[in-house]
PDB file with one MODEL, atoms N, CA, C and O in Angstrom:
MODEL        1
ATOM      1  N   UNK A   1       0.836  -1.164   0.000  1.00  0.00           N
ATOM      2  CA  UNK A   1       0.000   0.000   0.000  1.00  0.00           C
ATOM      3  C   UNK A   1       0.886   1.233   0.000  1.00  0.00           C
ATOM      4  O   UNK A   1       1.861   1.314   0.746  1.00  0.00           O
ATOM      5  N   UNK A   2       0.559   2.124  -0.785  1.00  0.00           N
ATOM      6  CA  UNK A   2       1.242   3.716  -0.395  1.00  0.00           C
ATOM      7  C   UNK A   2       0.182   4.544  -0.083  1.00  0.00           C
ATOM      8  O   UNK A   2      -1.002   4.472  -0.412  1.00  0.00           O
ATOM      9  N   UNK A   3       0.923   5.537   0.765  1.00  0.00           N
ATOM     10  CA  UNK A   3      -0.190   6.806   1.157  1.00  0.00           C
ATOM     11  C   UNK A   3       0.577   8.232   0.940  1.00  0.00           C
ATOM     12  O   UNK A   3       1.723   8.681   0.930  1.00  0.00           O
ATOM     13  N   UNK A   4      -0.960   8.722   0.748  1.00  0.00           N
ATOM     14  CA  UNK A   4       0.363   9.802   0.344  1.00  0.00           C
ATOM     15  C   UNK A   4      -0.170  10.722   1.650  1.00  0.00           C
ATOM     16  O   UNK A   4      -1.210  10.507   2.272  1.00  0.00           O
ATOM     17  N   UNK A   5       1.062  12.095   1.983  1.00  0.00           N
ATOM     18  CA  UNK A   5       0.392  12.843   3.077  1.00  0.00           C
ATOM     19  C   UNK A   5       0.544  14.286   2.397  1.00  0.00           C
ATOM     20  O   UNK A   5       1.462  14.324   1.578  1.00  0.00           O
ATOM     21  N   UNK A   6      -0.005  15.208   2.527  1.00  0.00           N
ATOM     22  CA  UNK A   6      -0.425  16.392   2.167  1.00  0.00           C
ATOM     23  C   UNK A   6       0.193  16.977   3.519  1.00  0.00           C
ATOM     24  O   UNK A   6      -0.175  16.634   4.643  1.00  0.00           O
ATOM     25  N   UNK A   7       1.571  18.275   3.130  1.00  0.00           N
ATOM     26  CA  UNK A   7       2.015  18.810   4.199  1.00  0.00           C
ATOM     27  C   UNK A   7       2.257  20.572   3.532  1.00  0.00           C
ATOM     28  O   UNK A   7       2.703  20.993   2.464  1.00  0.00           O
ATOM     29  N   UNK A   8       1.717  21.240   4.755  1.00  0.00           N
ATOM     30  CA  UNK A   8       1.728  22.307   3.910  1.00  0.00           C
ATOM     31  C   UNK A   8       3.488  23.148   3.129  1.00  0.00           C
ATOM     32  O   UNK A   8       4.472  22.719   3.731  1.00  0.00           O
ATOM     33  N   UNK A   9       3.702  23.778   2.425  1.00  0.00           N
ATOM     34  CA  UNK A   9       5.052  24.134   1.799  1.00  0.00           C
ATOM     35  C   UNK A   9       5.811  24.602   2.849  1.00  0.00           C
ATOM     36  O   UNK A   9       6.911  24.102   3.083  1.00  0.00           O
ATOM     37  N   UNK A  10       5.461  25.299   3.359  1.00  0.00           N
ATOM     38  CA  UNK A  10       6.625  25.735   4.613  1.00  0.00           C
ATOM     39  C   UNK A  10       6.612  24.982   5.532  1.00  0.00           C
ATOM     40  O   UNK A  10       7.456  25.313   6.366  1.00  0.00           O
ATOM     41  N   UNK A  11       5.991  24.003   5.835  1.00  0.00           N
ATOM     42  CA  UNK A  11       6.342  23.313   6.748  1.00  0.00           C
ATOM     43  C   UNK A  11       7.505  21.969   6.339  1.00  0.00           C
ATOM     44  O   UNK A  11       8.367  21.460   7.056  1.00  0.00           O
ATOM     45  N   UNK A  12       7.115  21.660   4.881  1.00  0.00           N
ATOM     46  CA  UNK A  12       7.464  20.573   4.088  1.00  0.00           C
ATOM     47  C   UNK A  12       9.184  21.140   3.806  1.00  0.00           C
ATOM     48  O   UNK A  12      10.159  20.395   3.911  1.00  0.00           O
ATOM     49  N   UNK A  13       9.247  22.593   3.440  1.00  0.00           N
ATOM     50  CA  UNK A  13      10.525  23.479   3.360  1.00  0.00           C
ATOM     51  C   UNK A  13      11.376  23.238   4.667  1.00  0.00           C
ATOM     52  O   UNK A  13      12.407  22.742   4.213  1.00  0.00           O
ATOM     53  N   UNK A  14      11.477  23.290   5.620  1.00  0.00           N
ATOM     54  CA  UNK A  14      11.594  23.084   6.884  1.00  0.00           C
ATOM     55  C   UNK A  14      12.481  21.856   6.550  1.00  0.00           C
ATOM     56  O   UNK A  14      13.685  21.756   6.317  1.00  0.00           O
ATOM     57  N   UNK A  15      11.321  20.826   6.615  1.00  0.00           N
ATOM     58  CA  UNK A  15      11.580  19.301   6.732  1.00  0.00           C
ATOM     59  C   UNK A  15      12.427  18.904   5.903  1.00  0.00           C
ATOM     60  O   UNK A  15      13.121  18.032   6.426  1.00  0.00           O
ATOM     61  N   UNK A  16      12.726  19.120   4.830  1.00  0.00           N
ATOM     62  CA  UNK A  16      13.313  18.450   3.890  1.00  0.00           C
ATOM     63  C   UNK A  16      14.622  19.316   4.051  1.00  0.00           C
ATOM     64  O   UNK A  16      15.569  18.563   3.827  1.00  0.00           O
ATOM     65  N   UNK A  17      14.893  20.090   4.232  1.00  0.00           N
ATOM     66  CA  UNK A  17      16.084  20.915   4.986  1.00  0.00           C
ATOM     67  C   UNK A  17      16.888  19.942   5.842  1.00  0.00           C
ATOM     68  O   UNK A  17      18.060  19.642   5.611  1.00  0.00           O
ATOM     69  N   UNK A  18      15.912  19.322   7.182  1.00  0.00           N
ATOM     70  CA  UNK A  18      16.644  18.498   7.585  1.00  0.00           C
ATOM     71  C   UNK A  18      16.614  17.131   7.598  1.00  0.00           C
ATOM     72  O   UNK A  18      17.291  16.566   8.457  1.00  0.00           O
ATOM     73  N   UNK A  19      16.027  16.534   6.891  1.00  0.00           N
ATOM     74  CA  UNK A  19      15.947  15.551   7.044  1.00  0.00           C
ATOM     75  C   UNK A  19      15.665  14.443   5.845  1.00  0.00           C
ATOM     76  O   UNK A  19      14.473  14.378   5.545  1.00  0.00           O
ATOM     77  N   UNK A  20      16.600  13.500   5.055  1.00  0.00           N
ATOM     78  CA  UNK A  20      16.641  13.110   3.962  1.00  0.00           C
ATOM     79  C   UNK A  20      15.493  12.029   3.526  1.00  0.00           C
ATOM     80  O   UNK A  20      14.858  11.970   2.473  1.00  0.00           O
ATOM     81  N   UNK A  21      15.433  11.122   4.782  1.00  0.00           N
ATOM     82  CA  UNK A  21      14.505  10.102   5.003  1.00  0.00           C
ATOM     83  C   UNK A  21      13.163  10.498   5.664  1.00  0.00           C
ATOM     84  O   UNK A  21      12.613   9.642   6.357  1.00  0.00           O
ATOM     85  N   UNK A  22      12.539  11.799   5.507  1.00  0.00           N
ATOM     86  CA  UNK A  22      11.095  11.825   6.182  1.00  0.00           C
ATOM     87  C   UNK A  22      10.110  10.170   5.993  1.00  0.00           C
ATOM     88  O   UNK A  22       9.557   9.671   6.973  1.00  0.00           O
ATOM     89  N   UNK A  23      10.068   9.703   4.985  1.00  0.00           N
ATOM     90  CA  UNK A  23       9.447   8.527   4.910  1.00  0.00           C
ATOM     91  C   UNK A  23       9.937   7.656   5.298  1.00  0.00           C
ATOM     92  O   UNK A  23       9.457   6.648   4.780  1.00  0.00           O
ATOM     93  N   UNK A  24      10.778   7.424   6.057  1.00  0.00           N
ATOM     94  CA  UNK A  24      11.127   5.967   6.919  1.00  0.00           C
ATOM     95  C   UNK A  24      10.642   6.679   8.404  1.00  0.00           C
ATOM     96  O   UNK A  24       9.525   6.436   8.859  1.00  0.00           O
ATOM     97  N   UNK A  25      11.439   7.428   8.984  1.00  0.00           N
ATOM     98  CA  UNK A  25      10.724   8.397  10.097  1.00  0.00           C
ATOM     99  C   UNK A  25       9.327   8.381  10.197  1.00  0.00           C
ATOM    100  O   UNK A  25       8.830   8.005  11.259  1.00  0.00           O
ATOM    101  N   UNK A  26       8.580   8.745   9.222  1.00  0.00           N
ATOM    102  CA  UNK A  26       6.949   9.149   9.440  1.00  0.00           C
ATOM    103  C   UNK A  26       6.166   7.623  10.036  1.00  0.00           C
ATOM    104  O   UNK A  26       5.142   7.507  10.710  1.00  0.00           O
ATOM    105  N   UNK A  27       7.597   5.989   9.194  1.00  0.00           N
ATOM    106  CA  UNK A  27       6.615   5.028   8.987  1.00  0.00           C
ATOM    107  C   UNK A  27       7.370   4.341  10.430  1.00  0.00           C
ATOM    108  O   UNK A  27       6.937   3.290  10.903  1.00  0.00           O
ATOM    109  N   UNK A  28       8.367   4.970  10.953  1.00  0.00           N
ATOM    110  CA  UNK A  28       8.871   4.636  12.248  1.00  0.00           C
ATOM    111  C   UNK A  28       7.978   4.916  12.948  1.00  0.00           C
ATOM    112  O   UNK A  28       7.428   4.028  13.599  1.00  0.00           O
ATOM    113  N   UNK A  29       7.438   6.637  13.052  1.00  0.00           N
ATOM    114  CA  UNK A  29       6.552   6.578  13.961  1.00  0.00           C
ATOM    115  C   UNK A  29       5.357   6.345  14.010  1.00  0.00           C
ATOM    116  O   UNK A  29       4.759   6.766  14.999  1.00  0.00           O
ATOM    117  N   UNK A  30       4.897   5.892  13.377  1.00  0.00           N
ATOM    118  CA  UNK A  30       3.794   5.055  12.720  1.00  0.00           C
ATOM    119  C   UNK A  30       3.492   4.200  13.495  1.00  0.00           C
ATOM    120  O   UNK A  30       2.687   4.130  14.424  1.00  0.00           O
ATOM    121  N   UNK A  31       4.684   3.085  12.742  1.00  0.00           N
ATOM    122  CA  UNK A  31       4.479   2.074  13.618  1.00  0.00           C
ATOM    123  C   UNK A  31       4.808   1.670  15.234  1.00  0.00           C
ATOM    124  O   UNK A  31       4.175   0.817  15.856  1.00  0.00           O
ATOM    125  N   UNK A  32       5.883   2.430  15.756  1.00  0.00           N
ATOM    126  CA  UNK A  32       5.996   3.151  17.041  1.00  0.00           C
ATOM    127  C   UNK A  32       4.199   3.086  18.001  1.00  0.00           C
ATOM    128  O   UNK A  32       3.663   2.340  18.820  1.00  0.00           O
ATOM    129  N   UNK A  33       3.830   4.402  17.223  1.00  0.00           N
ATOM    130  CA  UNK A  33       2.142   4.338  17.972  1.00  0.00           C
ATOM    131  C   UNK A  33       1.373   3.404  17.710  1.00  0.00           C
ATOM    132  O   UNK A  33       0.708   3.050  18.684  1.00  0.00           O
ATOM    133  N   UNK A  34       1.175   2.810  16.709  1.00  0.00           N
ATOM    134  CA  UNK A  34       0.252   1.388  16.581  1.00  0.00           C
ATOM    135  C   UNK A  34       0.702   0.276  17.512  1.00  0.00           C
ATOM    136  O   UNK A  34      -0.212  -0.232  18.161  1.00  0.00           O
ATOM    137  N   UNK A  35       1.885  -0.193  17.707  1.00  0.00           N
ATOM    138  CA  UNK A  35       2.697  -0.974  18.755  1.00  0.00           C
ATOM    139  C   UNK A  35       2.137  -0.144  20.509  1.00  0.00           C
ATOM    140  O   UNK A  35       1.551  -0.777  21.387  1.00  0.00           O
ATOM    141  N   UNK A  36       2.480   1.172  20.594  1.00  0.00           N
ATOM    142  CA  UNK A  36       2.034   1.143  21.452  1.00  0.00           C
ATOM    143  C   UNK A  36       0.254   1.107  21.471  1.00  0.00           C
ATOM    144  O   UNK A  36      -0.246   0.921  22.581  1.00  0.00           O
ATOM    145  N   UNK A  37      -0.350   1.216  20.715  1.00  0.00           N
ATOM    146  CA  UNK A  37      -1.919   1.151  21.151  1.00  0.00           C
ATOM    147  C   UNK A  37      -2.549   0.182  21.055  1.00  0.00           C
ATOM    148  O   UNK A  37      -3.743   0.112  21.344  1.00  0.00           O
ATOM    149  N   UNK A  38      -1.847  -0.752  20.626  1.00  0.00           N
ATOM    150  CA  UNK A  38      -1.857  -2.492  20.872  1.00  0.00           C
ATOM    151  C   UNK A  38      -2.582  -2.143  18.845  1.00  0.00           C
ATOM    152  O   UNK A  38      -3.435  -2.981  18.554  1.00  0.00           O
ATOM    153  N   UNK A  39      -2.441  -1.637  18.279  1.00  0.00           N
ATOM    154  CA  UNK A  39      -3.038  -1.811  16.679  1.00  0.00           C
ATOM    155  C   UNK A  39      -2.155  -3.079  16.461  1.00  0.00           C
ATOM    156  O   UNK A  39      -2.637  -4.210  16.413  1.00  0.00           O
ATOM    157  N   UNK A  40      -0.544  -2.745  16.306  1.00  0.00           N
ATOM    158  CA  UNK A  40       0.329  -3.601  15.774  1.00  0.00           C
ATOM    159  C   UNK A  40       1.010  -4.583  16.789  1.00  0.00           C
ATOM    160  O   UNK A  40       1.133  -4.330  17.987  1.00  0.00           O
ATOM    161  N   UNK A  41       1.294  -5.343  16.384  1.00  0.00           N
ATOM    162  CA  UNK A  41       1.932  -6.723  17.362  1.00  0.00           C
ATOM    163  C   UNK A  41       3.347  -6.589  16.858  1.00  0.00           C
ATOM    164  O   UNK A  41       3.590  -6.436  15.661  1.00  0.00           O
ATOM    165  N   UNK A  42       4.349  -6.653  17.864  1.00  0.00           N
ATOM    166  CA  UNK A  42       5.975  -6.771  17.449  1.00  0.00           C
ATOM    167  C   UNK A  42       6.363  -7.718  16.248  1.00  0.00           C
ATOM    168  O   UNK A  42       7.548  -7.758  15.919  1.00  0.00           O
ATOM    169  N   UNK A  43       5.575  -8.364  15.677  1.00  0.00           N
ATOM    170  CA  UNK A  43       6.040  -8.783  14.488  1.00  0.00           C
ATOM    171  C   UNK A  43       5.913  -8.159  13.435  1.00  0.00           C
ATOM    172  O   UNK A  43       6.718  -8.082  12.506  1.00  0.00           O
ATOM    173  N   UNK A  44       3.893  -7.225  13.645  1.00  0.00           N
ATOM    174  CA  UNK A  44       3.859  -7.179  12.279  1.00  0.00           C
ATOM    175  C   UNK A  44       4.785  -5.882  12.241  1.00  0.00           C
ATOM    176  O   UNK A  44       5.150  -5.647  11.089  1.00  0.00           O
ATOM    177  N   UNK A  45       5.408  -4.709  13.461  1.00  0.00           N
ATOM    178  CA  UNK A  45       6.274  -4.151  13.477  1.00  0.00           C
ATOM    179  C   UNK A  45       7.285  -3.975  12.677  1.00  0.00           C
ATOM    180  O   UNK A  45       7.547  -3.022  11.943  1.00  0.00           O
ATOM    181  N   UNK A  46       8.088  -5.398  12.950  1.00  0.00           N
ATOM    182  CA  UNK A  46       9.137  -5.499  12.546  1.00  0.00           C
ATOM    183  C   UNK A  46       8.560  -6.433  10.445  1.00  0.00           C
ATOM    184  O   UNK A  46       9.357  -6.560   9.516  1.00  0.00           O
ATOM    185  N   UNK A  47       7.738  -6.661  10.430  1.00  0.00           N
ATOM    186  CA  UNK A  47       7.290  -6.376   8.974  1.00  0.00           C
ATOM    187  C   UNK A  47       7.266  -5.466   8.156  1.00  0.00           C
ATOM    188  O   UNK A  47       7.648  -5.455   6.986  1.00  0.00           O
ATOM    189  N   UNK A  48       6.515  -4.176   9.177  1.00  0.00           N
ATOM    190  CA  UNK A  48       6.601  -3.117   8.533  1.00  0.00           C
ATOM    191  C   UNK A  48       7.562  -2.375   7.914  1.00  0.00           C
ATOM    192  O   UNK A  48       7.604  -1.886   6.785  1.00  0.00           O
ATOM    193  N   UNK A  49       8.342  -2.366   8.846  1.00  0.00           N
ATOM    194  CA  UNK A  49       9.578  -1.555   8.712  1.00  0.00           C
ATOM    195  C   UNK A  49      10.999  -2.543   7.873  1.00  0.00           C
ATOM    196  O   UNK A  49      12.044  -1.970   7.566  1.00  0.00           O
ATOM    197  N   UNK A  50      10.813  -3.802   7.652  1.00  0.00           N
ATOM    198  CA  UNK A  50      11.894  -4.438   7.093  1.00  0.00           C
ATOM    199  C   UNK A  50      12.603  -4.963   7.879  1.00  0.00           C
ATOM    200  O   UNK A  50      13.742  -4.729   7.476  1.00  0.00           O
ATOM    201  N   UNK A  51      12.668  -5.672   8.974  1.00  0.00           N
ATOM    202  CA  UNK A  51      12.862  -5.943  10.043  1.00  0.00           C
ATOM    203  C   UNK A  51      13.367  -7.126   9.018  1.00  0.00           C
ATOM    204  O   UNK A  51      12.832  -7.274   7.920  1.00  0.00           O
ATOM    205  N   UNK A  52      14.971  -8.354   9.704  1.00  0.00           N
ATOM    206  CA  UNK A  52      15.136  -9.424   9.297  1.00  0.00           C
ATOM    207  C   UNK A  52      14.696 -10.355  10.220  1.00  0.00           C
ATOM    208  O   UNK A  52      14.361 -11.457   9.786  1.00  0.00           O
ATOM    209  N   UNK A  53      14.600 -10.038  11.920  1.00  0.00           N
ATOM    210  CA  UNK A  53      14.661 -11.106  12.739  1.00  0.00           C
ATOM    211  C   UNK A  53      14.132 -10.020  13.922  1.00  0.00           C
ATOM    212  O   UNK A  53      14.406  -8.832  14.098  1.00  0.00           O
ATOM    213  N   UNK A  54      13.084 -11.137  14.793  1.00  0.00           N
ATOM    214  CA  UNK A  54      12.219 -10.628  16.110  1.00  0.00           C
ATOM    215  C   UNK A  54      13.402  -9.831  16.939  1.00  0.00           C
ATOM    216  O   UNK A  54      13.057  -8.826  17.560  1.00  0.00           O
ATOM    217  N   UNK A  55      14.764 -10.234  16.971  1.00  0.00           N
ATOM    218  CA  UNK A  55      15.719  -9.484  17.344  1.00  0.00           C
ATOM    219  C   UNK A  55      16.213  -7.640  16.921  1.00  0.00           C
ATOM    220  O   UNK A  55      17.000  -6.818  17.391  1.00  0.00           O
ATOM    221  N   UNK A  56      15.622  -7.665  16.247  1.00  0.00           N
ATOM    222  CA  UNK A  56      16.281  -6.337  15.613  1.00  0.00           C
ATOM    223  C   UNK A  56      14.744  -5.407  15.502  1.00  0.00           C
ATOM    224  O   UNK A  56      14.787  -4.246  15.096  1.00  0.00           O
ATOM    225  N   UNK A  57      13.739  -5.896  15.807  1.00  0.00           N
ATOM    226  CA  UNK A  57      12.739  -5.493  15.915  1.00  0.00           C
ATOM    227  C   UNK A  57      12.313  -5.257  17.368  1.00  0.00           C
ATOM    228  O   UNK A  57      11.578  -4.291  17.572  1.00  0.00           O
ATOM    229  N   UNK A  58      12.725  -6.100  18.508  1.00  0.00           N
ATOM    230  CA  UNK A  58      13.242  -5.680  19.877  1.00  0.00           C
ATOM    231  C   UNK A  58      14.014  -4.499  20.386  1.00  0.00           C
ATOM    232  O   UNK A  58      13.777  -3.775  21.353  1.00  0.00           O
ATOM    233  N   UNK A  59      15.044  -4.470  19.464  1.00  0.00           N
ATOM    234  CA  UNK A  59      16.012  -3.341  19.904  1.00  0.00           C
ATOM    235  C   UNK A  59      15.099  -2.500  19.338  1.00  0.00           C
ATOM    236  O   UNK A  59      14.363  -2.163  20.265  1.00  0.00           O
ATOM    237  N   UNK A  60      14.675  -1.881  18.155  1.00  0.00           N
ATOM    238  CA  UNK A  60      13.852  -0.878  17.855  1.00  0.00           C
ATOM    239  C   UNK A  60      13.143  -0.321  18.729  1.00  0.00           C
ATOM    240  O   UNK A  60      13.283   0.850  19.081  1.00  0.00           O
ATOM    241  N   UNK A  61      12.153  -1.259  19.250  1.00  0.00           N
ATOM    242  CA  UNK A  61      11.051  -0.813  20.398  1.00  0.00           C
ATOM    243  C   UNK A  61      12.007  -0.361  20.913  1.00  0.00           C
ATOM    244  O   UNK A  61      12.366   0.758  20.547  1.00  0.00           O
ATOM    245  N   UNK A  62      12.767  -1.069  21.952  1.00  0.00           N
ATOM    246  CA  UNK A  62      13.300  -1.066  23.045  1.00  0.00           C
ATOM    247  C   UNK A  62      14.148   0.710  22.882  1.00  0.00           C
ATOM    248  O   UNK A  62      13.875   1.600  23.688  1.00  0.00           O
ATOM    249  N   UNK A  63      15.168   0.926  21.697  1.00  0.00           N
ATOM    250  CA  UNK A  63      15.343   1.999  21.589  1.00  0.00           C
ATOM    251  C   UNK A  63      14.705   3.036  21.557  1.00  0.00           C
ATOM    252  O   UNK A  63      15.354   4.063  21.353  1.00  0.00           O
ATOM    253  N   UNK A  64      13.456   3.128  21.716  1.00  0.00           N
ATOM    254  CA  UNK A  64      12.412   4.248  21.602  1.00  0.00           C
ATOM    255  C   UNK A  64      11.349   4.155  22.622  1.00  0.00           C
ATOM    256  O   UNK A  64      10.237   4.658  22.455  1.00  0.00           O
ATOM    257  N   UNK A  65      11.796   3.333  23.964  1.00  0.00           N
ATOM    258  CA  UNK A  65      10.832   3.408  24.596  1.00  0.00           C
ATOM    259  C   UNK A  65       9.608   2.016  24.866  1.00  0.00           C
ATOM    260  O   UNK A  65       9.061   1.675  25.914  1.00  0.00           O
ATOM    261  N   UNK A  66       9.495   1.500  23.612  1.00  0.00           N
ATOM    262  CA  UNK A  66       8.493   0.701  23.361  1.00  0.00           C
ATOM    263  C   UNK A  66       8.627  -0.639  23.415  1.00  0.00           C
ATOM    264  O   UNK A  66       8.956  -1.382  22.490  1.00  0.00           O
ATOM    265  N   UNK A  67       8.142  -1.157  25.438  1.00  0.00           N
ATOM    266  CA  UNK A  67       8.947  -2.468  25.712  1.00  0.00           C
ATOM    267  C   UNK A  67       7.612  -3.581  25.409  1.00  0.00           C
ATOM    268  O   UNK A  67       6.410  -3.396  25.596  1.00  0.00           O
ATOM    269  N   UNK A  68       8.197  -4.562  24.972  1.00  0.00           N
ATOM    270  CA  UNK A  68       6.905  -5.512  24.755  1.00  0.00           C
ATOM    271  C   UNK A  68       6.449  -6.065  26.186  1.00  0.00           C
ATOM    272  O   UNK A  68       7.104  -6.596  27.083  1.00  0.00           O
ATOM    273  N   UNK A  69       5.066  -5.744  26.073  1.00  0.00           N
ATOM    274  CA  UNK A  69       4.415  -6.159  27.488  1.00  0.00           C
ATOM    275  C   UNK A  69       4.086  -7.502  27.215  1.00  0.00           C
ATOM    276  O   UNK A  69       3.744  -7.751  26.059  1.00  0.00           O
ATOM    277  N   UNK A  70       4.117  -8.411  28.030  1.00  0.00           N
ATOM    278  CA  UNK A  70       3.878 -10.180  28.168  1.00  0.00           C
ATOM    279  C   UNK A  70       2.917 -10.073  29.062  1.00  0.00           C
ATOM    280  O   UNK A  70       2.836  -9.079  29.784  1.00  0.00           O
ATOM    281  N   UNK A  71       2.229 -10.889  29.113  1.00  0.00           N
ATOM    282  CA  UNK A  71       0.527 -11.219  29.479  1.00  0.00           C
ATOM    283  C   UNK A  71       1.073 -12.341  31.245  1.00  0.00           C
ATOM    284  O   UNK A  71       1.973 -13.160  31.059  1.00  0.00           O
ATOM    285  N   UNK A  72       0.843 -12.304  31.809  1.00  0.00           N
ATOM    286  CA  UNK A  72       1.126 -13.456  32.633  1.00  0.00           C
ATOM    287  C   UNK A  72       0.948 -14.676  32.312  1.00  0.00           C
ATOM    288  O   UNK A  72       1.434 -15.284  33.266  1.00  0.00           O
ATOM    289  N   UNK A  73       0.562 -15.432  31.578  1.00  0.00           N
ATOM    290  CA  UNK A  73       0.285 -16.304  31.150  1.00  0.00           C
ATOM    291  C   UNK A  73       1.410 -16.709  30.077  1.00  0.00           C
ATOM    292  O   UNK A  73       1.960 -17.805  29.971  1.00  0.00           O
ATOM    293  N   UNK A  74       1.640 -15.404  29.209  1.00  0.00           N
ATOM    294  CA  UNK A  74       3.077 -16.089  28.304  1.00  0.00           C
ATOM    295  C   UNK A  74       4.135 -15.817  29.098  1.00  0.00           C
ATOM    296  O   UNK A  74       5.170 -16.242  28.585  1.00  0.00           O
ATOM    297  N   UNK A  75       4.309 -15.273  30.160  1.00  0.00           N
ATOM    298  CA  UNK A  75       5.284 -15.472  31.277  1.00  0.00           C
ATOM    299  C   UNK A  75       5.525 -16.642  31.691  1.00  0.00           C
ATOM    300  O   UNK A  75       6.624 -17.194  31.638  1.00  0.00           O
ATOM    301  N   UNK A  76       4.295 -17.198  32.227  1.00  0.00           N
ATOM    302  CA  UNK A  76       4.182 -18.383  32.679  1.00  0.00           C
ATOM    303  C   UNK A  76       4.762 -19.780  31.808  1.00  0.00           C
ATOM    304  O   UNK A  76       5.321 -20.808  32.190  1.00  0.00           O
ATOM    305  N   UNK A  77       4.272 -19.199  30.238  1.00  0.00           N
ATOM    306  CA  UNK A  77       4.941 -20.723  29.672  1.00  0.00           C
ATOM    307  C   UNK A  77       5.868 -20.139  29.058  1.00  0.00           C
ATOM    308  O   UNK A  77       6.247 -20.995  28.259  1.00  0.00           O
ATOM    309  N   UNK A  78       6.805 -18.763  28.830  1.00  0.00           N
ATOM    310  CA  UNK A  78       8.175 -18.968  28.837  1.00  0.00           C
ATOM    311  C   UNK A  78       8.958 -19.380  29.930  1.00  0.00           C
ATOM    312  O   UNK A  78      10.141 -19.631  29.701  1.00  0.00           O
ATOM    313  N   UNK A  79       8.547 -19.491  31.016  1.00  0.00           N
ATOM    314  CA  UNK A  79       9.356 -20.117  32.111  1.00  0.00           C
ATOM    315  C   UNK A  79       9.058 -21.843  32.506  1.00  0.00           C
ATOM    316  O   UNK A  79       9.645 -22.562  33.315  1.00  0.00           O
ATOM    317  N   UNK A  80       8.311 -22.039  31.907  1.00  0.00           N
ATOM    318  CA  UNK A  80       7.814 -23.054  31.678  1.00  0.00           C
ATOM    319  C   UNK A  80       8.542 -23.895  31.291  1.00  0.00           C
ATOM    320  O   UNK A  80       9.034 -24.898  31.809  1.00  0.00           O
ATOM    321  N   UNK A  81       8.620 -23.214  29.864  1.00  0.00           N
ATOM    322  CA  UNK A  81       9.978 -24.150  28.648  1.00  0.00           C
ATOM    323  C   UNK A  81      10.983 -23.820  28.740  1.00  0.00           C
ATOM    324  O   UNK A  81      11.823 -24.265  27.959  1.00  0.00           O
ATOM    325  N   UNK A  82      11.364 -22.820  29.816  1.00  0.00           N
ATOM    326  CA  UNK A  82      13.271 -22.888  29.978  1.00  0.00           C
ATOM    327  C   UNK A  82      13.153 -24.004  30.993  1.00  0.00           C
ATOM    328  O   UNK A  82      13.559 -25.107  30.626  1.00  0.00           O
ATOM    329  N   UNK A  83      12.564 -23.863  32.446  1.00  0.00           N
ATOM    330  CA  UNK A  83      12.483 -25.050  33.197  1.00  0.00           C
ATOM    331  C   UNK A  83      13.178 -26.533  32.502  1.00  0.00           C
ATOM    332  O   UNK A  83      14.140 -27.223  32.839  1.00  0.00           O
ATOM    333  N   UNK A  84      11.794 -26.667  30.941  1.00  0.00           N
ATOM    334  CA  UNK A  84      11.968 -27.751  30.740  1.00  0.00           C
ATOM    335  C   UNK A  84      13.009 -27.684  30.088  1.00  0.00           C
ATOM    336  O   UNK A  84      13.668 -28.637  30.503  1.00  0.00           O
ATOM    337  N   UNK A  85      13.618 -27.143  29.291  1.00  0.00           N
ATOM    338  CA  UNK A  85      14.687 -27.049  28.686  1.00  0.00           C
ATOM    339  C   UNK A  85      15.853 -27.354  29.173  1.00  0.00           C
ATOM    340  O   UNK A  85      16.738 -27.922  28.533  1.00  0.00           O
ATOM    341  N   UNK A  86      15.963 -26.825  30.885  1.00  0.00           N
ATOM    342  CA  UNK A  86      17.105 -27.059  31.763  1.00  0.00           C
ATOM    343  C   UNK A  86      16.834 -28.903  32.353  1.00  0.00           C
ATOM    344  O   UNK A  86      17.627 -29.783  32.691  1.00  0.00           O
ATOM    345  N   UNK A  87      15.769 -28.865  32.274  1.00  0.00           N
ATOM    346  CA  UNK A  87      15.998 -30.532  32.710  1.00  0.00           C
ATOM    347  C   UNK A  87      16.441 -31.644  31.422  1.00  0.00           C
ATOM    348  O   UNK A  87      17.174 -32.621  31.577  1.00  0.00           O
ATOM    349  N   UNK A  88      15.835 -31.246  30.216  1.00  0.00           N
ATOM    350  CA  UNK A  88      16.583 -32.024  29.273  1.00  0.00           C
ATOM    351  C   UNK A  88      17.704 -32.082  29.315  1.00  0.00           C
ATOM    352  O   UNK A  88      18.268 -33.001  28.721  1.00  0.00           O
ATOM    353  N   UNK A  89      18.258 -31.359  29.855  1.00  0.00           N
ATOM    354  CA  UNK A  89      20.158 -31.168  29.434  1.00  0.00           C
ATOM    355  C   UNK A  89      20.624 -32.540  29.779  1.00  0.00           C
ATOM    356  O   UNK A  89      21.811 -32.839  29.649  1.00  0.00           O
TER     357      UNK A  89
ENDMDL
END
């Protein structure tokens, strides 16, 4: 999908002054607020933006504030499966 945004000239004059990538920025913070308002889920996040791995889509949030909240329950069975993980050894 593309969108386009309508910004007025002096403000757009401004912007492009400093800044080369307004469209990765606009779709950073984009997806930034959808992550936080629960719209987007840390994957489709790291979809959006070109993300290669749930790792590099972590640091993103994480660099801006935006920590993934876990439910008690997926708490519960990530500790679950390290448990079990440590007894297989």
């Amino acid at each position: 999908m593309e969108i386009t945004v309508h910004i007025p000239d002096e403000v757009a004059a401004s912007i492009q002054a400093g800044n080369s990538e307004l469209s990765k920025r606009l779709l950073e913070a984009y997806a930034l607020d959808a992550y936080r308002s629960g719209e987007l889920t840390s994957h489709q996040v790291g979809q959006l933006l070109g993300f290669e791995s749930p790792m590099e889509t972590d640091a993103f949030l994480k660099q801006h504030g935006a920590y993934i909240e876990y439910t008690e329950a997926e708490i519960d069975a990530q500790r679950r499966a390290l448990q079990d993980a440590i007894r297989a050894r």
